[in-house]
VEXDREN-2710 file (C-alpha; in Angstrom, 1 decimal):
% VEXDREN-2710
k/r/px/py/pz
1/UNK/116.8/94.0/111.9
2/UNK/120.7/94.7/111.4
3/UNK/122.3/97.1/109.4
4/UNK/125.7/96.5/107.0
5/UNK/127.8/99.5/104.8
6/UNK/128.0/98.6/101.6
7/UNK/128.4/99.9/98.4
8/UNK/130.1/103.2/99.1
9/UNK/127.5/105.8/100.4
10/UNK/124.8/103.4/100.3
11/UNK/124.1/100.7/103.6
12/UNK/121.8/97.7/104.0
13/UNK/119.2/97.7/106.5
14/UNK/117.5/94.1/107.3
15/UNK/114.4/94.9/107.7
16/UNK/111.6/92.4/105.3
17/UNK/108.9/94.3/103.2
18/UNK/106.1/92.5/106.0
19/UNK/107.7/95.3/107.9
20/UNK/108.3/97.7/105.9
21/UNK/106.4/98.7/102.1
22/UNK/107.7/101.8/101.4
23/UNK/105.7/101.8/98.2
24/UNK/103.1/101.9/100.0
25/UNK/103.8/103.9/103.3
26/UNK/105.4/106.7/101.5
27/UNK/102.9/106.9/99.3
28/UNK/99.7/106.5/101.1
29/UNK/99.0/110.1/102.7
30/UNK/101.0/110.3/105.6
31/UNK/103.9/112.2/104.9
32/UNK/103.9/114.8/102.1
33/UNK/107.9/115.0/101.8
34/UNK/108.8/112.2/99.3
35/UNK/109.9/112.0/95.8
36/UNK/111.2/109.3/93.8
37/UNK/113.8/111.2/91.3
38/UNK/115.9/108.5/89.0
39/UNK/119.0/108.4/90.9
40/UNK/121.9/108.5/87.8
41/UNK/124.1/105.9/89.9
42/UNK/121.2/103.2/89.3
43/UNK/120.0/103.5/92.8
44/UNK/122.4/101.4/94.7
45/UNK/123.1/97.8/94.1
46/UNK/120.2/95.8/92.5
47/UNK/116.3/96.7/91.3
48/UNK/115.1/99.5/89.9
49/UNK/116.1/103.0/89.2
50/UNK/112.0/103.9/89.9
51/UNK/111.7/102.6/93.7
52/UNK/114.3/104.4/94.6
53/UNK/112.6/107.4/97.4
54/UNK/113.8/110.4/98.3
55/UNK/112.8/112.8/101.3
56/UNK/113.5/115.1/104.6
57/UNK/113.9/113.4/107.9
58/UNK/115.0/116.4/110.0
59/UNK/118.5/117.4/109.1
60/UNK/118.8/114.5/106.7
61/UNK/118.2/114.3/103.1
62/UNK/118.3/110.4/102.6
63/UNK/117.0/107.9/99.6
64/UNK/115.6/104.4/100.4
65/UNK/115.2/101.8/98.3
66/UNK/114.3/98.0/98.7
67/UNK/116.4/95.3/96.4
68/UNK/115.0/93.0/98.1
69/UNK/112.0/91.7/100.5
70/UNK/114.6/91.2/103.2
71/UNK/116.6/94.3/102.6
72/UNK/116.4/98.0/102.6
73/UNK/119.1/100.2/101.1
74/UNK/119.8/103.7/102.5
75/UNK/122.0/106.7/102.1
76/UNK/122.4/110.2/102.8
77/UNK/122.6/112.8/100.8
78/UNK/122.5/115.6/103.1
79/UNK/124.5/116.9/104.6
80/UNK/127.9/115.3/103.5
81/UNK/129.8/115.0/107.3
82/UNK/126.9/112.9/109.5
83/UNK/127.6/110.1/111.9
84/UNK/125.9/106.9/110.2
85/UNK/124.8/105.7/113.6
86/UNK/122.8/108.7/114.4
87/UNK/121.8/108.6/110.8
88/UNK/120.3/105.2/111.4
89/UNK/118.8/105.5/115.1
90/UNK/117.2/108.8/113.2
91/UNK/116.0/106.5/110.3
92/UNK/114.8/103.7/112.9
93/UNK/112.9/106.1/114.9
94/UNK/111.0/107.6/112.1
95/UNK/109.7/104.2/110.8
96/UNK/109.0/103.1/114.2
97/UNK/110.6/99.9/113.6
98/UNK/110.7/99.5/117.1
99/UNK/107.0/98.1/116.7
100/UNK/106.9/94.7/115.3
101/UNK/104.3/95.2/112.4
102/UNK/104.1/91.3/111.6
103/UNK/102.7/91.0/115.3
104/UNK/99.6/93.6/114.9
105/UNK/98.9/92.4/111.6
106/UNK/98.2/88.8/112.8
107/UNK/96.3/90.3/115.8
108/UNK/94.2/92.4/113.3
109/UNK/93.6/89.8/111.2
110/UNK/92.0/87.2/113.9
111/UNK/90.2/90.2/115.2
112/UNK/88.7/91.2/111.8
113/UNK/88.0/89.3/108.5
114/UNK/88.4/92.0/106.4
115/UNK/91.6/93.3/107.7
116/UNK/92.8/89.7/106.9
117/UNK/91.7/89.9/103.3
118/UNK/92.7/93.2/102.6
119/UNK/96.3/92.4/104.4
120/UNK/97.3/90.2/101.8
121/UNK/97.7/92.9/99.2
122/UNK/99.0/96.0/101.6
123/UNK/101.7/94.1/103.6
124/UNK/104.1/96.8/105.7
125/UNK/101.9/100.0/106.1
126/UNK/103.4/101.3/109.5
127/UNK/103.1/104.8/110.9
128/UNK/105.8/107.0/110.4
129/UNK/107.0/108.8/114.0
130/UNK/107.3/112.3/112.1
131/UNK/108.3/115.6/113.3
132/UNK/105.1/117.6/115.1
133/UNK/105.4/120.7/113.4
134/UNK/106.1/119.7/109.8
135/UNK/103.1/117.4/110.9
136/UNK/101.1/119.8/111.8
137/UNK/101.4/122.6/108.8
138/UNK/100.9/119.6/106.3
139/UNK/97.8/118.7/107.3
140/UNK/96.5/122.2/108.3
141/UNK/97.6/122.8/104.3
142/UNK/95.0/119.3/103.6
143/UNK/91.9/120.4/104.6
144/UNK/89.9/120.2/101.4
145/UNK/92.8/118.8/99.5
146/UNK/94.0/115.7/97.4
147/UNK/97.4/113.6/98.6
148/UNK/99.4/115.0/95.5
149/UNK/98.3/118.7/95.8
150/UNK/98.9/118.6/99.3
151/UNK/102.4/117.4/98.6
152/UNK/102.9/120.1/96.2
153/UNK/101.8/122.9/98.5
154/UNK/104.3/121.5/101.0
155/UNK/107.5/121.3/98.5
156/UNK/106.2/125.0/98.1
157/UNK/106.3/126.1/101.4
158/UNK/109.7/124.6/102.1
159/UNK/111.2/126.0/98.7
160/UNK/109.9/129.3/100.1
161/UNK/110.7/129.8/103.8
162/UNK/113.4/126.7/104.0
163/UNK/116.9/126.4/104.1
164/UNK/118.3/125.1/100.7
165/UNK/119.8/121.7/101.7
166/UNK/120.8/120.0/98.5
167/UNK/119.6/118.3/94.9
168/UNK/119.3/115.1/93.8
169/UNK/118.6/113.9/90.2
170/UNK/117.7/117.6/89.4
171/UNK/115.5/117.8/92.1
172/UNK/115.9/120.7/95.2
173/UNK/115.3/119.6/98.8
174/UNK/114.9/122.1/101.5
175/UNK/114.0/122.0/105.7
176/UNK/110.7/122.7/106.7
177/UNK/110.5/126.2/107.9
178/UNK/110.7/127.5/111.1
179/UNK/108.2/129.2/113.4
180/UNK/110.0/132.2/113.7
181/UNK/109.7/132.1/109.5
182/UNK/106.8/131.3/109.2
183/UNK/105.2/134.0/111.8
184/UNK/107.1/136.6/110.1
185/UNK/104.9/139.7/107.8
186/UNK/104.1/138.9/104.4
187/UNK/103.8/135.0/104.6
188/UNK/100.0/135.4/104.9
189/UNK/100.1/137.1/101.2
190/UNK/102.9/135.3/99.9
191/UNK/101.4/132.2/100.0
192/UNK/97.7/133.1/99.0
193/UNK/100.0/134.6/95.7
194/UNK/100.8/131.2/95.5
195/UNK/97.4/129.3/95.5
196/UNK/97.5/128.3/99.1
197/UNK/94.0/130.0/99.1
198/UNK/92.4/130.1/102.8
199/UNK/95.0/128.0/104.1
200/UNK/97.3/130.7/103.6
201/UNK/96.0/132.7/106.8
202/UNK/95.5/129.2/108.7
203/UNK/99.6/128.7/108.5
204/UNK/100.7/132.4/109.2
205/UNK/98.4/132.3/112.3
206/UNK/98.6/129.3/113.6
207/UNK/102.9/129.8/113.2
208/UNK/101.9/133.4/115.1
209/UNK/100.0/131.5/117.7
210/UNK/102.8/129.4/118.5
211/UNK/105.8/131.7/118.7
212/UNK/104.5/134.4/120.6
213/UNK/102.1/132.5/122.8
214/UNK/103.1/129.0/123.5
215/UNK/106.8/128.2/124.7
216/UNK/109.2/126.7/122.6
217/UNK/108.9/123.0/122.1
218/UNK/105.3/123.5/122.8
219/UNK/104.1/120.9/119.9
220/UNK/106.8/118.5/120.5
221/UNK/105.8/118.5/124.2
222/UNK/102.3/117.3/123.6
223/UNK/104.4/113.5/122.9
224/UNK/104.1/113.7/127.1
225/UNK/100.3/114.1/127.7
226/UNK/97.3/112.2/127.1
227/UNK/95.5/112.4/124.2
228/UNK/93.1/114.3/125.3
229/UNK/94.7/116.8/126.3
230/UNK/97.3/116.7/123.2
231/UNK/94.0/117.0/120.9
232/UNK/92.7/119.9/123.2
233/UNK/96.0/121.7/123.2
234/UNK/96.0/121.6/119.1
235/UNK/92.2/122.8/118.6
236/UNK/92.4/126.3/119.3
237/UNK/95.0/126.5/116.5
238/UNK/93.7/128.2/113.0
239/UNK/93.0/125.9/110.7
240/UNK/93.0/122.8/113.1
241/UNK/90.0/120.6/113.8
242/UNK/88.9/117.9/114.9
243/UNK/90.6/115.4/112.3
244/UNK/93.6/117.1/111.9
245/UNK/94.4/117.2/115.4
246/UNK/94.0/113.8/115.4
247/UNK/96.0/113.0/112.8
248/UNK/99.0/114.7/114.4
249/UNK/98.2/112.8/117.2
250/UNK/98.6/109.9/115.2
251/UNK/101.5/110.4/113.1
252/UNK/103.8/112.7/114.7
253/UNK/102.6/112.7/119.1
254/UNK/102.5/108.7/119.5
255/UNK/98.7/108.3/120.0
256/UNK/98.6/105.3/118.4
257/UNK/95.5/103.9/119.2
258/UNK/93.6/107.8/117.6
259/UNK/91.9/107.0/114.7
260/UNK/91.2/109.9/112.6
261/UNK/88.2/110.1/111.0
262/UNK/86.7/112.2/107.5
263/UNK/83.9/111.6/105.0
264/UNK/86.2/109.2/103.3
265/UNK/86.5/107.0/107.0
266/UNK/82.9/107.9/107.6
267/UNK/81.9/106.3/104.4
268/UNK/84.6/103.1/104.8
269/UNK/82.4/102.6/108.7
270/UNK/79.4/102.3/107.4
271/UNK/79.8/100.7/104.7
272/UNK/81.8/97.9/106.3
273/UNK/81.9/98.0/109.7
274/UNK/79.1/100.1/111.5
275/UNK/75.6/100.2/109.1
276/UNK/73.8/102.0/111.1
277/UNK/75.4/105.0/110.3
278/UNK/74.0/104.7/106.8
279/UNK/70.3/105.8/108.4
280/UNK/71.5/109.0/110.2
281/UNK/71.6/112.6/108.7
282/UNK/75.5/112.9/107.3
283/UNK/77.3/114.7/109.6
284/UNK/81.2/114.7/110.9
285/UNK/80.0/116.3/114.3
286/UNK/82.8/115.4/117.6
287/UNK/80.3/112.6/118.5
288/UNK/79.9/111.0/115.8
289/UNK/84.0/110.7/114.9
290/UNK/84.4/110.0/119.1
291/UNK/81.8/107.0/117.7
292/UNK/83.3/105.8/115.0
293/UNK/87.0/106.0/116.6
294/UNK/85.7/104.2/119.5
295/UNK/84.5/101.2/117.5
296/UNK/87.6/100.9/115.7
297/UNK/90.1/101.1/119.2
298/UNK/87.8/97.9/120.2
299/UNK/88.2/96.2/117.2
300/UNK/92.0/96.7/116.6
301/UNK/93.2/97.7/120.4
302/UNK/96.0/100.2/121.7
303/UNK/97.3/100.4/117.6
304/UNK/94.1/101.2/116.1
305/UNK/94.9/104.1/114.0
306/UNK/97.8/101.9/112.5
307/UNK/95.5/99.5/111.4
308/UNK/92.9/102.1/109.8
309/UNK/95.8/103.6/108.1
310/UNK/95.6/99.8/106.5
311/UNK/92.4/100.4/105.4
312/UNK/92.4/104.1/104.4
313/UNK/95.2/102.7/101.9
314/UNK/92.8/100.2/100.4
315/UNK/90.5/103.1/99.6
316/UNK/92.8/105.1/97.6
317/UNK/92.8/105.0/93.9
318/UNK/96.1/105.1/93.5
319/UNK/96.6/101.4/95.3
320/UNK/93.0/100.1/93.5
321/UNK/95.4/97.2/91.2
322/UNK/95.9/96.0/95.0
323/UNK/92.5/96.4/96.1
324/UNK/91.4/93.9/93.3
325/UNK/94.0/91.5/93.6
326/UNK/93.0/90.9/97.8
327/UNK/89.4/91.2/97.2
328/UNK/89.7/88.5/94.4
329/UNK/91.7/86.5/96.0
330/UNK/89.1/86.2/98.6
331/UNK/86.3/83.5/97.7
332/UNK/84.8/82.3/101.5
333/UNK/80.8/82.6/101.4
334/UNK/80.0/86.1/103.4
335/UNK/79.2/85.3/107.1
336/UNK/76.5/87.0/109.2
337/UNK/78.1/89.6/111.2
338/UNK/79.3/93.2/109.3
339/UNK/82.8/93.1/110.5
340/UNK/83.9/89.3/109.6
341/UNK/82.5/89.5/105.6
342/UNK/84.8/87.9/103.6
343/UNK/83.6/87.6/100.6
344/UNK/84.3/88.8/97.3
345/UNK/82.3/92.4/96.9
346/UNK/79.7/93.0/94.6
347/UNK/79.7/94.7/91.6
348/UNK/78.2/97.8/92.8
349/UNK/80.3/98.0/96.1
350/UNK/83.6/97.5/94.0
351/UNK/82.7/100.5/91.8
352/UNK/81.9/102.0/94.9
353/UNK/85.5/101.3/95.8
354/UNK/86.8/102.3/92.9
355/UNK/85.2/105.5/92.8
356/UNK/86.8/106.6/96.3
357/UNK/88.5/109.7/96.4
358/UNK/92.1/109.9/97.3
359/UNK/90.9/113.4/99.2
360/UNK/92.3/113.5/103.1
361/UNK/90.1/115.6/104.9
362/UNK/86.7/117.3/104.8
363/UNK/87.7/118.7/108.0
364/UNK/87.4/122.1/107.8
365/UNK/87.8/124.3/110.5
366/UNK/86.1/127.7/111.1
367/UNK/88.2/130.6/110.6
368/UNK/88.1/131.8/113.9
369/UNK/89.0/130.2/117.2
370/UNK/87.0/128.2/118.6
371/UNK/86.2/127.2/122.4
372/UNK/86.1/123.6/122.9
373/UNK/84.9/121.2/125.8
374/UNK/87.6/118.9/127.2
375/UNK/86.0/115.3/127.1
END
């Protein structure tokens, strides 16, 4: 992958769409910080004023866009003076394209039937290397919450405690607020005033947790530890259980092996992968995810919440024109075992499908602190 200015503002990075979708990864429940405002200019050189993204990477407000499936287009919009090879290493490092994608898929593929089928139609799903505590607040603002709400409660937050950093197309970007911020008096009541509901007093104490009893950098520090410890370190925060500690584990602390797991991963394991979950009581307890992420880090190895990320994205609604295209596409006689199906699904399991909810988390986590025991 090279990069090449061109254009003006905008630059080329090589980098082909089995690498990166950013249809798909952008859009797929990771990150909660991207729009895709019609850019006046026509996006750049080539394709379509639509697939042009928009979004916060730390101090940079940059749009990506993909003429090409050998070629991503960049800028910055924020701030005006920036180094454009710090702006890349910044860009590089937040798409891990370190990590040759093509590689695991092939791996994942041979390892699992499905994976192969469904790969077909979600090419380039990576995980982003985000910032921990924007990571962390997002998802403590998801329990109980759908992609696009959660994405709106964000854009609120930063419009409310952010810095102003610039608009594009009409539409405001701001930081993502600081500790300090959000630890200050009135957040808790400001944001229930603005529909944040219960999560209101998960953010104000969880930001008051953190900046007067945890030293600075204590989130960003947890990159250096196990995961265990990184997950134990997160679970006395309000608001934080067992999934969404494992999800910034994931996406933001570079556990990449942690799958995270909610009814909606629950439901994908035993209906694919792991049946006999189907003939026990329902219930998300420590266990029972430990069980089901377990499974999953044999099957897929040291990437394995990469790879479910794959298949959380082939339950979403949103993608379900994708789903059909790799499921029909697929037309090999079903073999014995529950992990290397491939076959065409049924009727009944594609409405199933269909019928999945886009909904992150059902990972709620009591309102008080809780005392956990270090596996």
């Amino acid at each position: 992958m090279t990069d090449d200015a061109s254009d003006g503002s905008w630059h080329a990075l090589a980098c082909p769409s089995s690498e990166l979708c950013l249809d798909l990864v952008l859009a797929c429940g990771q990150s909660f910080r991207w729009q895709r405002p019609l850019l006046s200019d026509g996006g750049g050189p080539g394709g379509s004023d639509s697939c042009v993204w928009t979004g916060v990477i730390g101090d940079y407000v940059m749009s990506l866009r993909r003429p090409d499936d050998d070629t991503v287009m960049w800028r910055v919009n924020h701030p005006v003076d920036y180094d454009t090879s710090k702006a890349l290493d910044t860009l590089r490092d937040y798409f891990s394209l370190d990590v040759c994608l093509a590689e695991l898929y092939s791996r994942w593929s041979k390892a699992d039937e499905k994976f192969a089928v469904l790969a077909a139609a979600f090419p380039g799903i990576r995980m982003l290397r985000q910032y921990p505590l924007e990571t962390l607040f997002s998802f403590i603002c998801s329990s109980n919450n759908h992609i696009s709400r959660i994405a709106a409660m964000v854009s609120r937050l930063c419009q409310l405690f952010g810095q102003y950093l610039t608009t594009v197309n009409g539409l405001e970007f701001y930081s993502f607020p600081s500790l300090q911020t959000l630890s200050a008096d009135g957040v808790e009541a400001r944001l229930r005033a603005e529909g944040f509901g219960y999560r209101a007093a998960f953010v104000h104490r969880s930001a008051r947790l953190l900046y007067h009893e945890r030293p600075e950098g204590f989130v960003e520090s947890l990159r250096k530890v196990s995961y265990e410890e990184a997950r134990d370190a997160l679970l006395p925060l309000h608001g934080v259980g067992r999934k969404v500690a494992d999800c910034v584990c994931l996406m933001a602390l570079d556990k990449h092996h942690v799958v995270p797991v909610d009814t909606h991963v629950y439901q994908l394991a035993a209906r694919d992968y792991m049946p006999q979950l189907a003939t026990r009581k329902k219930t998300l307890t420590p266990s029972v995810m430990a069980e089901i992420g377990d499974f999953f880090c044999h099957l897929y190895g040291s990437y394995a919440g990469w790879a479910q990320s794959v298949l959380f994205s082939g339950e979403l609604r949103k993608f379900n024109g994708r789903r059909a295209a790799a499921t029909s596409a697929s037309a090999t006689p079903p073999s014995s075992g529950p992990v290397t199906v491939k076959s065409k699904p049924s009727s009944a399991r594609a409405k199933r499908r269909s019928a999945a909810s886009e909904k992150t988390t059902q990972d709620v986590a009591p309102r008080k602190k809780r005392t956990r025991t270090r596996r």
